[in-house]
N, C-alpha and C positions, 0 to 999 in steps of 0.2 A: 558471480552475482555479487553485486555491491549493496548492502546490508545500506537503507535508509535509517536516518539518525535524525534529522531533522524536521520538522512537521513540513517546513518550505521543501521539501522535496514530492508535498501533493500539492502541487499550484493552484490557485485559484482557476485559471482555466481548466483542469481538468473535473474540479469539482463543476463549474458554472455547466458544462459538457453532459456528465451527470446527471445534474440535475434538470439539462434537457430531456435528457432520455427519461427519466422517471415523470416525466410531464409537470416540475414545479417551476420552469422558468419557460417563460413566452417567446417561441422562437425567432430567429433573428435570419435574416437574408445574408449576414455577414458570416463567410465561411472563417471557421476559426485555422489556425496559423498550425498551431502544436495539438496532435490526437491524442487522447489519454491512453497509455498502455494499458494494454487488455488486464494484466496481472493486478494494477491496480484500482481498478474498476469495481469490483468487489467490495474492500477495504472501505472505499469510498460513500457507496450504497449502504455499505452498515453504518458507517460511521452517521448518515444522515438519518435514517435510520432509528437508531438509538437515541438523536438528539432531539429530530423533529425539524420541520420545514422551517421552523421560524431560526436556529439555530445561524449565529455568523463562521463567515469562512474561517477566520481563526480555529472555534471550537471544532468547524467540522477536520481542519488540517490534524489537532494535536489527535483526535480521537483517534482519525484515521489511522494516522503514527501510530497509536498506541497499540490499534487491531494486528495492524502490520510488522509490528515487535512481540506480537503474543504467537500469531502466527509462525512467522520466522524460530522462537525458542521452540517452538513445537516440532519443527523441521530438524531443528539440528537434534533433538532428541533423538530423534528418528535416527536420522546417522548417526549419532552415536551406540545408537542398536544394532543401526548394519554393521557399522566396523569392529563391533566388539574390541574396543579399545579402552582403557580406564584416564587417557589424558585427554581430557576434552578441548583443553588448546590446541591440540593434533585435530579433531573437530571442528569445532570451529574454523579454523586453517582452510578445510575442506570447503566447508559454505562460503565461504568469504574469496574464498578462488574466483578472480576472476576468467581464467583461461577455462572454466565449466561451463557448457552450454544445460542451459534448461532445457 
């Protein structure tokens, strides 16, 4: 799994997608190109969420990021529990694998 770092890594189209589904944008006959992954879907929802409908795609990206990097630290805690290990770079190692299927 590759660790998002970037807020452009929740595109506008996945937000505008969203925000179809929560009923705040008018739908559109034009099928979209790219589907939002389900994982983060979620992230997204809060993110809007917390800011409010009137909120722009900017704000809604970094928020997103940010749900998405509070999450993520919480995960690797985790592992770090399972492995009973004290080097957490040996941890993180782990999450950052991408040869790990979720």
């Amino acid at each position: 799994m590759r660790l998002k770092t970037s807020p452009n890594a929740f595109k506008t189209s996945y937000i505008s997608e969203v925000k179809k589904e929560l009923g705040l944008l008018k739908k559109r006959k034009k099928l979209r190109k790219t589907k939002t992954p389900e994982h983060l879907k979620p992230f997204i929802r809060q993110a809007i969420k917390k800011l409010g409908n009137n909120a722009t795609y900017k704000e809604i990206q970094r928020k997103a990021l940010e749900l998405y990097q509070e999450n993520i630290s919480k995960e690797i805690e985790v592992f770090f529990g399972m492995f009973k290990t004290s080097d957490e770079k040996f941890v993180e190692e782990v999450a950052e694998d991408e040869g790990i299927q979720e």
